[in-house]
VOPAGU-2260 file (C-alpha; in pm, 1 decimal, decimal comma):
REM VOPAGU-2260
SITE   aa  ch    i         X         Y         Z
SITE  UNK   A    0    6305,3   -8956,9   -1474,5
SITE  UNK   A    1    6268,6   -8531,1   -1529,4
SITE  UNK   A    2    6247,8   -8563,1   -1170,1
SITE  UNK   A    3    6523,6   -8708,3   -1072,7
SITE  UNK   A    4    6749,7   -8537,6   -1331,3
SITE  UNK   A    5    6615,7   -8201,1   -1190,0
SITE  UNK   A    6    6753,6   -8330,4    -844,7
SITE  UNK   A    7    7096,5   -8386,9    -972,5
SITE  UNK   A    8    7082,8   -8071,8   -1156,1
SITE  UNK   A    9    7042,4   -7875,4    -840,7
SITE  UNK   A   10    7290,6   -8093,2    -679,3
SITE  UNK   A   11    7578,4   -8029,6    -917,2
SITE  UNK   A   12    7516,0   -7681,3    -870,0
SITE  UNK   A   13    7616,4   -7658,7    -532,1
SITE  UNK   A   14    7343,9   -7366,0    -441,1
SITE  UNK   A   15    7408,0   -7272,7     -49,8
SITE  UNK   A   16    7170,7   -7285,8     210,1
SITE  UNK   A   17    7003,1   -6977,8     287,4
SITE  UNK   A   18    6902,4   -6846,2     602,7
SITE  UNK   A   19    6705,0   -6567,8     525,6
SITE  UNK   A   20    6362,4   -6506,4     374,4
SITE  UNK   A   21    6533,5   -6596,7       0,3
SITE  UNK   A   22    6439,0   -6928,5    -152,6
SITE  UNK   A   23    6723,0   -7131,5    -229,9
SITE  UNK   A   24    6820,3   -7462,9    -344,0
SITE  UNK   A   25    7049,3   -7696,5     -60,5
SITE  UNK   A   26    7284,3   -7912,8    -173,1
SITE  UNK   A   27    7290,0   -8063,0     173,8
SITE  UNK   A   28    7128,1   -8146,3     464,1
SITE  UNK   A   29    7201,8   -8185,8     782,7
SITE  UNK   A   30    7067,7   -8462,7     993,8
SITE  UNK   A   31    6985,0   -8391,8    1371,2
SITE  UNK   A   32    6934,5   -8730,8    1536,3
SITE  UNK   A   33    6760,1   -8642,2    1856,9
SITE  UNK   A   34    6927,2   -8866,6    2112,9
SITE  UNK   A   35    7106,6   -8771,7    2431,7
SITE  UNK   A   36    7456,4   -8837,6    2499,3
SITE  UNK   A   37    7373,5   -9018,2    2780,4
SITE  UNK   A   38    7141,8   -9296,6    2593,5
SITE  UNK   A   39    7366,9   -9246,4    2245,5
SITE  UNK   A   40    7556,8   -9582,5    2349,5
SITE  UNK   A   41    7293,5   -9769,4    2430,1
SITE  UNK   A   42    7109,3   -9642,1    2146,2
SITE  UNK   A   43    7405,2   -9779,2    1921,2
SITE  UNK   A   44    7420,1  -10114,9    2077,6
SITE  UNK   A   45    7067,2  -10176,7    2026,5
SITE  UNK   A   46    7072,8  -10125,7    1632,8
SITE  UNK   A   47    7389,0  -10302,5    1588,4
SITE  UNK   A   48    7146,6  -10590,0    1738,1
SITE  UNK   A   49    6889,1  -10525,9    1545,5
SITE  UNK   A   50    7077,2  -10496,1    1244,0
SITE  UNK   A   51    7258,3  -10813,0    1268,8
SITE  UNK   A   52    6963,0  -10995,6    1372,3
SITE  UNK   A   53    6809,9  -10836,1    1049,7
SITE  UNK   A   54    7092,9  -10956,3     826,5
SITE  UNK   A   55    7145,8  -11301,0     978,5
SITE  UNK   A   56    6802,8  -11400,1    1030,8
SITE  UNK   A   57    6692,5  -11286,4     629,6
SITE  UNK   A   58    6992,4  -11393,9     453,6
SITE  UNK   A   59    6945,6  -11759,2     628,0
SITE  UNK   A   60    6582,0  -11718,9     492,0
SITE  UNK   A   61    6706,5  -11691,4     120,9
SITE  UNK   A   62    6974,9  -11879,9     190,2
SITE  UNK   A   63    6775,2  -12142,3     268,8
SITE  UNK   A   64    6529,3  -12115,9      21,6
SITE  UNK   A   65    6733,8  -12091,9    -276,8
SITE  UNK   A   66    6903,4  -12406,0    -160,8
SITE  UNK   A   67    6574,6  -12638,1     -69,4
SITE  UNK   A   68    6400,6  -12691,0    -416,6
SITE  UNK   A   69    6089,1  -12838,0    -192,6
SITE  UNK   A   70    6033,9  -12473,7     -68,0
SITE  UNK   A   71    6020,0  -12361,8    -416,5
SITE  UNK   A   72    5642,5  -12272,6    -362,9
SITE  UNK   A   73    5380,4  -11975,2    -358,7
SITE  UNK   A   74    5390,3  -11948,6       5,8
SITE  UNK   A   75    5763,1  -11954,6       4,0
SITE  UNK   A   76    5857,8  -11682,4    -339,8
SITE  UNK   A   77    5636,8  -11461,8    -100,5
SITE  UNK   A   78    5847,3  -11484,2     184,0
SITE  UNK   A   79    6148,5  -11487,8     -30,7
SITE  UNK   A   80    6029,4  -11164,0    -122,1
SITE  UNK   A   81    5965,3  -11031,4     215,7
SITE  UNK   A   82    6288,7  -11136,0     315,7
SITE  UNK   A   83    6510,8  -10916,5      25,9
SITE  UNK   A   84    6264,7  -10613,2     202,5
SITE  UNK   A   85    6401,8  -10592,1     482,9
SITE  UNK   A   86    6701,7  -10652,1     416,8
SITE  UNK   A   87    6713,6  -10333,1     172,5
SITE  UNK   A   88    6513,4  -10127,4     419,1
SITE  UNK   A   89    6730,0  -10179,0     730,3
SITE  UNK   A   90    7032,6  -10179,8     516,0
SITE  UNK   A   91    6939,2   -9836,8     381,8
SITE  UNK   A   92    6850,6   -9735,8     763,6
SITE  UNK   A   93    7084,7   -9872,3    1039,0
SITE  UNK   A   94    7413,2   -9821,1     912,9
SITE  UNK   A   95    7374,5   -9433,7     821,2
SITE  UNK   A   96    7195,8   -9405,4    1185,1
SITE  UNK   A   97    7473,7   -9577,8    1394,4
SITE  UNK   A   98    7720,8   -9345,9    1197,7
SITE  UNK   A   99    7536,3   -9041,0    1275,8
SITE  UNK   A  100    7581,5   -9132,0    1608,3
SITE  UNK   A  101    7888,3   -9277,9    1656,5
SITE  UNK   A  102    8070,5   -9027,1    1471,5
SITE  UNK   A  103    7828,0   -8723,7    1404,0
SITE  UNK   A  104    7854,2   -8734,7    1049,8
SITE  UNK   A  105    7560,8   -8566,0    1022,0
SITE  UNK   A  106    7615,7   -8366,7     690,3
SITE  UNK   A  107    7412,8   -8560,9     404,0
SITE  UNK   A  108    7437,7   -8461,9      -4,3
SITE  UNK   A  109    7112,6   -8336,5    -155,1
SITE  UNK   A  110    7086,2   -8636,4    -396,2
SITE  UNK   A  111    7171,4   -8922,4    -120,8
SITE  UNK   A  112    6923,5   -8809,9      97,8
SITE  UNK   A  113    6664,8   -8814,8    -197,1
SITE  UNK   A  114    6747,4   -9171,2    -316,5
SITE  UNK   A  115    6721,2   -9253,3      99,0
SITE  UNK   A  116    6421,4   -9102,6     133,0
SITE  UNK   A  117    6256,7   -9253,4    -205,0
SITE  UNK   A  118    6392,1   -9611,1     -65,0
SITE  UNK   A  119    6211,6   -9619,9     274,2
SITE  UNK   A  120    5843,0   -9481,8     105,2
SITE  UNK   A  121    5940,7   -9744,9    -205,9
SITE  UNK   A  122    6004,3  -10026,0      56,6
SITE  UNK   A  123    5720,5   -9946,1     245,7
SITE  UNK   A  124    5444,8   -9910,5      42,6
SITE  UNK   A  125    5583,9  -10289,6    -123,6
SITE  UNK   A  126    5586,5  -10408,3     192,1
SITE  UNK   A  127    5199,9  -10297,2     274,0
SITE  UNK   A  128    5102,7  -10474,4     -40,5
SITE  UNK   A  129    5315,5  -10756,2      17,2
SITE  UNK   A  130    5165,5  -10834,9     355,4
SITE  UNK   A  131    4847,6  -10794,2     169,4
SITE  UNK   A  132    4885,6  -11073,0     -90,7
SITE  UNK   A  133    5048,6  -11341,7     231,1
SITE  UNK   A  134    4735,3  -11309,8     405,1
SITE  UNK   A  135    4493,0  -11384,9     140,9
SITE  UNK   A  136    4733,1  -11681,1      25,4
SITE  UNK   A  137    4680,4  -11791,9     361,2
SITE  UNK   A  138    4304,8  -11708,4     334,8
SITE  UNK   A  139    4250,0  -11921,1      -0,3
SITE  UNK   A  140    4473,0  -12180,5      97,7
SITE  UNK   A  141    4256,4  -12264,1     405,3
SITE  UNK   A  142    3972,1  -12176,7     286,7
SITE  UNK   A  143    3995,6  -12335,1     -50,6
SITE  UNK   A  144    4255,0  -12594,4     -52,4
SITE  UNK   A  145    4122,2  -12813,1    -312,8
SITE  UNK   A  146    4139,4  -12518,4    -544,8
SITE  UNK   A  147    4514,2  -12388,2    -425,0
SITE  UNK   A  148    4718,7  -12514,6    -632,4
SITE  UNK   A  149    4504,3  -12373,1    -963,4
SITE  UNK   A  150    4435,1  -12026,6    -798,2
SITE  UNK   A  151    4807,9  -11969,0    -639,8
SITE  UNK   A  152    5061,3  -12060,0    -907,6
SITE  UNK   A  153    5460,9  -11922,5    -977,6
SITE  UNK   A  154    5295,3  -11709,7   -1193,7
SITE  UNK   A  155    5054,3  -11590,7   -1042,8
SITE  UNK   A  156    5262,8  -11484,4    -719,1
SITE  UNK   A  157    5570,5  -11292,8    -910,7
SITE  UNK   A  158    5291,9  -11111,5   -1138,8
SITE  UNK   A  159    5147,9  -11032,0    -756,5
SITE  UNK   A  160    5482,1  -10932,1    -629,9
SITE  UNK   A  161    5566,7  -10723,7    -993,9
SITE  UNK   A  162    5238,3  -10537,6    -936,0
SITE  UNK   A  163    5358,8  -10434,1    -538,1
SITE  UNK   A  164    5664,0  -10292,9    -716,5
SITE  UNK   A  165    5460,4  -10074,0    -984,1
SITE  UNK   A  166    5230,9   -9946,6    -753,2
SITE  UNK   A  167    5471,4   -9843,2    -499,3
SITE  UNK   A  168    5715,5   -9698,3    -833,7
SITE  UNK   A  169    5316,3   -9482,3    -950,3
SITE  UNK   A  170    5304,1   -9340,5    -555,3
SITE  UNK   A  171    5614,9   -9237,8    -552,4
SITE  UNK   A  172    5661,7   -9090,6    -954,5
SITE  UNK   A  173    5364,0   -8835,9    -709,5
SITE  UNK   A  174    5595,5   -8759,0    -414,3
SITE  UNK   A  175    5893,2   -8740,9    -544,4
SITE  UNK   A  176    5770,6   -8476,0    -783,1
SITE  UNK   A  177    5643,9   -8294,1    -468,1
SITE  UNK   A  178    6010,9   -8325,7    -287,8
SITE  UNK   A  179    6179,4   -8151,4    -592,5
SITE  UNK   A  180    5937,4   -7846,6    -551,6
SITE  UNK   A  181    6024,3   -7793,5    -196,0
SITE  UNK   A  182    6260,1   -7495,2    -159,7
SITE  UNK   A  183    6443,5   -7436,3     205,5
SITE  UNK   A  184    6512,5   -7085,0     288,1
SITE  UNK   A  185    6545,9   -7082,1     677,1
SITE  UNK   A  186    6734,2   -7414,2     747,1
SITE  UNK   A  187    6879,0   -7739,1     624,0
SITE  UNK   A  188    6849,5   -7926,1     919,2
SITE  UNK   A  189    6668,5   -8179,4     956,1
SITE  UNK   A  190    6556,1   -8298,2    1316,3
SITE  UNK   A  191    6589,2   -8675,9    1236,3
SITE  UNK   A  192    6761,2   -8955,8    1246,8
SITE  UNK   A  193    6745,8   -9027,7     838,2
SITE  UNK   A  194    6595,3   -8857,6     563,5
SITE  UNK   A  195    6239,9   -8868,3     585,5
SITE  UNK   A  196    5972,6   -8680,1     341,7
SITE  UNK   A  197    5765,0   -8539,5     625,9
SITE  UNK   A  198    6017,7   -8375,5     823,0
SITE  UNK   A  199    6147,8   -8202,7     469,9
SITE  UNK   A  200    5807,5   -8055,8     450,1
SITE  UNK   A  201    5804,6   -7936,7     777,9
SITE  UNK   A  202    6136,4   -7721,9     782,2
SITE  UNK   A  203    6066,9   -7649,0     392,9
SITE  UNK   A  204    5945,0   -7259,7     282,4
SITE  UNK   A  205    5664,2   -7443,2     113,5
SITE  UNK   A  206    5265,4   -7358,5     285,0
SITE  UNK   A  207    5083,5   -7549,5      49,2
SITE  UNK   A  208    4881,0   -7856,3     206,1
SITE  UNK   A  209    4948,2   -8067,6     -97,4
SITE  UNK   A  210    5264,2   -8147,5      15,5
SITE  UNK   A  211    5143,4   -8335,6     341,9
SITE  UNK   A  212    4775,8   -8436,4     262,1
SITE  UNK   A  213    4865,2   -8643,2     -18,0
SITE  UNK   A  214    5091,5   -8842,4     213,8
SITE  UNK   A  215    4766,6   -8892,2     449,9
SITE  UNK   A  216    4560,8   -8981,7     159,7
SITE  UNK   A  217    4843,0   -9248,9      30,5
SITE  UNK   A  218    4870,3   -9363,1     444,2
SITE  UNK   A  219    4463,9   -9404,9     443,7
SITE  UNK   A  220    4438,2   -9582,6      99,5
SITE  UNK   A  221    4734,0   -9799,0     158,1
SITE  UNK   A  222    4743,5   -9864,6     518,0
SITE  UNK   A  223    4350,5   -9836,2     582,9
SITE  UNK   A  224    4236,6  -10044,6     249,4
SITE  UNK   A  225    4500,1  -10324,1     302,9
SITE  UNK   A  226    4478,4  -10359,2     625,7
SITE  UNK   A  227    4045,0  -10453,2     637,1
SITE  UNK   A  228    4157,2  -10704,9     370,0
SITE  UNK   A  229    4434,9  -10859,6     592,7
SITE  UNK   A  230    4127,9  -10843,0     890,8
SITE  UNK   A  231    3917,9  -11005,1     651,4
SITE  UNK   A  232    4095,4  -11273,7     565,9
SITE  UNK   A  233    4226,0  -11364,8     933,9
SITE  UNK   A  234    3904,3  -11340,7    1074,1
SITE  UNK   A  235    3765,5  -11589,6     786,0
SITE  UNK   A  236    4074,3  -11811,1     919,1
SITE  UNK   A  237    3975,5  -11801,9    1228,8
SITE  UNK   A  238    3598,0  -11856,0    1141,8
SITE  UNK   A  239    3752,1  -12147,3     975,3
SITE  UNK   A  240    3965,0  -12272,2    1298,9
SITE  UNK   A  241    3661,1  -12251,0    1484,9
SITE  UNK   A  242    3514,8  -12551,5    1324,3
SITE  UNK   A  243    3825,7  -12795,7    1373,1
SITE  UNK   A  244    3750,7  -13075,3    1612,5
SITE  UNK   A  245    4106,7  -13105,6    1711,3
SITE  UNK   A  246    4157,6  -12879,9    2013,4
SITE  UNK   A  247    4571,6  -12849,9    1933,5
SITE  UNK   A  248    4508,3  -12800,1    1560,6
SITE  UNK   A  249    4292,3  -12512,2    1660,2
SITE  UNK   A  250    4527,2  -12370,2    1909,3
SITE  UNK   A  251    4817,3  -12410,1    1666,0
SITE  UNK   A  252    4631,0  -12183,8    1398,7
SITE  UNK   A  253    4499,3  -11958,0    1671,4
SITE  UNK   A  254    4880,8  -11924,1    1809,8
SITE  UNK   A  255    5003,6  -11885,3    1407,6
SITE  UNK   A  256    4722,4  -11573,0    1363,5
SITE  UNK   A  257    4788,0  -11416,8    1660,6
SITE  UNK   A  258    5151,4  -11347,2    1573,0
SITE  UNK   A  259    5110,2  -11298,5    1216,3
SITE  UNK   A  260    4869,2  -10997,4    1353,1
SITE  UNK   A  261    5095,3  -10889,7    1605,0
SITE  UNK   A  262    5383,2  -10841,1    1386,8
SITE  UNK   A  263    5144,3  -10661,0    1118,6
SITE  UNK   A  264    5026,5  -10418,8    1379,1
SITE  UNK   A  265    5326,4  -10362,9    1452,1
SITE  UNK   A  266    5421,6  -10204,8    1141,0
SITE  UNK   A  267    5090,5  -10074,4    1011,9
SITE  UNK   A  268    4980,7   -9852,1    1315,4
SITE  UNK   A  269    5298,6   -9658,8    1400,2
SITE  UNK   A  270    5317,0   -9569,0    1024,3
SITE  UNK   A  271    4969,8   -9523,5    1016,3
SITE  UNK   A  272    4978,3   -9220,5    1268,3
SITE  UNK   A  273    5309,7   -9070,2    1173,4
SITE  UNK   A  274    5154,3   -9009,1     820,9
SITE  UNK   A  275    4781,1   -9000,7     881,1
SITE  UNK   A  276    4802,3   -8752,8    1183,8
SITE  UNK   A  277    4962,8   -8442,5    1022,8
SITE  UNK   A  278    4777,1   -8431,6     740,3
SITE  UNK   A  279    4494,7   -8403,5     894,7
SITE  UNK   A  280    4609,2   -8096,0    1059,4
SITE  UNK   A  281    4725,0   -8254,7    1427,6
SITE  UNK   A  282    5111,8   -8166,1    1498,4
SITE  UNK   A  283    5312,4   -8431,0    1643,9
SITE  UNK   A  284    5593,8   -8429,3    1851,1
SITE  UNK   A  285    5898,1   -8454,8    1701,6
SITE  UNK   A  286    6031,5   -8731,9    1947,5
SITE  UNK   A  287    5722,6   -8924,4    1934,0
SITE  UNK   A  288    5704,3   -8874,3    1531,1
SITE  UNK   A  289    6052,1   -9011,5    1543,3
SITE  UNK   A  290    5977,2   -9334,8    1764,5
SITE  UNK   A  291    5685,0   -9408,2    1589,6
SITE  UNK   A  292    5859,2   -9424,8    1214,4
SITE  UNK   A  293    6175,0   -9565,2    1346,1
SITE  UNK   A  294    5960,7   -9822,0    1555,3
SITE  UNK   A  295    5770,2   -9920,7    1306,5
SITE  UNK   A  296    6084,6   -9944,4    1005,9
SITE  UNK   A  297    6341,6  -10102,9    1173,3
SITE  UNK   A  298    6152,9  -10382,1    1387,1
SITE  UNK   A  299    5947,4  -10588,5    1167,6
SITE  UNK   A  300    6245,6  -10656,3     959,0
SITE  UNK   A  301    6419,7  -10823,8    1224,7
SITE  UNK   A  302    6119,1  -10987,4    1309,6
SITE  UNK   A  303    5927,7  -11133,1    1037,9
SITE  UNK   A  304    6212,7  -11450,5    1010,5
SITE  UNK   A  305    6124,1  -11528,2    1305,5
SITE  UNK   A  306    5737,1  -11524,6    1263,5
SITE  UNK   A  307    5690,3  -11590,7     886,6
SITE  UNK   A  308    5940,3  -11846,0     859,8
SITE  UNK   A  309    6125,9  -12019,0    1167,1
SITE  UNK   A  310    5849,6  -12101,8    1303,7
SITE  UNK   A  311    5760,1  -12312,7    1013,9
SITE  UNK   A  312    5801,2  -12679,4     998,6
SITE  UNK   A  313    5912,7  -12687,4     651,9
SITE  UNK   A  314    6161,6  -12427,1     699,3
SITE  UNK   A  315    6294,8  -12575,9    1033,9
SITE  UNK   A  316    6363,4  -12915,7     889,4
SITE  UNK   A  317    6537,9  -12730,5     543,2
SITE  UNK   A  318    6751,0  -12539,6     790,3
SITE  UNK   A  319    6815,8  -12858,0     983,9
SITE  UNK   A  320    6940,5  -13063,9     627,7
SITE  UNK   A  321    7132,3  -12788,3     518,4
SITE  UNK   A  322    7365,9  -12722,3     870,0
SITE  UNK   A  323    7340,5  -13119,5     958,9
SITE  UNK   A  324    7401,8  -13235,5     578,3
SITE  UNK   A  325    7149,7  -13504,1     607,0
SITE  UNK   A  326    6835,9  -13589,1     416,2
SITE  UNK   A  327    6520,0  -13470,3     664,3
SITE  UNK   A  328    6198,7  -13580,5     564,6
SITE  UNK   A  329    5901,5  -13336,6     584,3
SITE  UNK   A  330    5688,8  -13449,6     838,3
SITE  UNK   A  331    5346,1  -13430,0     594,1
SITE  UNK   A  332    5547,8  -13710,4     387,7
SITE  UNK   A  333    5557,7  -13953,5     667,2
SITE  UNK   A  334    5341,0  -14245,9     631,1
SITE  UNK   A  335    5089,5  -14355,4     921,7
């Protein structure tokens, strides 16, 4: 809390930005999304899709889950969960982007760009964990099904979920202490498309390593030890898939871990090298530090509806009684 009352001190004093060799204090910065006129529209077209894919595609998720007491389960609170992520993180995102370009409003306060910047590492590092905790569901659930329903309980999945949250809330009590010691005495521009704690390092006065080799150190704990367990447990899966007679039951669980992987990759390895990379001393680009974050941020959230959810059976027939107002039975329930 010193922290962040120690950012809204400096904002209410309105220090200018300097542009000589004096450390100061901004009370703004200015964001410099690197996009060319010429691909600005298309640019702008493509997150308005994104983002209302985003928005229609997770709020139907709750939605739907909220309304269908049968999908009041482990499996489900965890998706529930995943779904009010990325909602908040492209929320937080999109809107400020398309603005920036549609209008240039580039000019951001001190204190917004803070809580914007603490919101996409908070989201983040929840979302590693999160991803964490749905695989090895999956993982005990095939592996162990007789002892599911003892091992996975409601309680047991919001105490999981709780614990994503405090983690994430300990990382970032670390790097937000680290933002509020950065002083900017040569510019307050920042060449990116939304306020990101890397880039603020990089235009800041500050030489000390600290500032960027604890971000690679959170990146290779986070993203390196979650990951091998996510491996672990889809590669036990599979090991498990292997030994089903059934040649479409195997295919279908094949076709289920493929995507599940795909869409993790997807997030994990962009991020990965964005935050990995210059700590360890090796510069990036700015346009390819810029796809990689923005790849990896604003994409999974408009696809993991589609993969975590949609494409389940139970989900499709909830969606299918709620819009069609008729009583679908579950296809598990059927008797042979």
């Amino acid at each position: 809390m010193g922290y962040v009352m120690e950012a809204v001190t400096r904002i209410l004093k309105k220090e200018p930005t300097g542009m000589s060799n004096e450390t100061v204090f901004v009370s703004e910065f200015v964001l410099h999304c690197e996009i060319t006129s010429e691909i600005r529209s298309i640019t702008v077209v493509a997150l308005a899709i994104v983002y209302l894919a985003t928005v229609f595609g997770n709020f139907l998720v709750l939605l739907v889950i909220i309304l269908d007491h049968h999908l009041h389960t482990p499996m489900f609170c965890f998706i529930f969960a995943l779904a009010v992520i990325d909602l908040l993180n492209n929320t937080n995102i999109i809107p400020k982007m398309m603005a920036l370009l549609l209008f240039d409003t580039s000019p951001i306060p001190y204190g917004a760009c803070l809580v914007q910047m603490f919101l996409v590492f908070y989201l983040e590092i929840v979302e590693v964990f999160l991803f964490t905790l749905m695989a090895y569901d999956r993982f005990i659930a095939v592996i162990y099904p007789l002892r599911y329903p003892q091992l996975v309980t409601g309680r047991t999945v919001w105490a999981g979920i709780l614990s994503c949250n405090i983690i994430a809330v300990m990382q970032m009590t670390e790097n937000l202490k680290f933002f509020t010691e950065l002083s900017f005495c040569r510019t307050n521009v920042l060449p990116y498309c939304f306020c990101d704690y890397a880039t603020m390092v990089h235009i800041s006065c500050n030489e000390n390593t600290k500032y960027l080799s604890s971000l690679s150190t959170n990146a290779i704990t986070n993203g390196c030890g979650t990951l091998i367990i996510i491996l672990i447990s889809y590669g036990k899966i599979a090991h498990a898939a292997l030994k089903i007679s059934s040649a479409e039951s195997k295919k279908k669980v094949f076709d289920v871990l493929v995507t599940h992987l795909l869409v993790v990759l997807l997030f994990y390895l962009p991020l990965m090298t964005a935050f990995i990379l210059p700590g360890l001393g090796v510069k990036l680009s700015t346009e390819a530090y810029n796809t990689l974050v923005v790849v990896a941020t604003i994409l999974p959230p408009m696809i993991n509806p589609i993969i975590y959810s949609f494409r389940n059976k139970e989900m499709k027939n909830a969606i299918k009684k709620i819009f069609t107002g008729k009583r679908m039975t579950l296809e598990i329930n059927n008797r042979t």
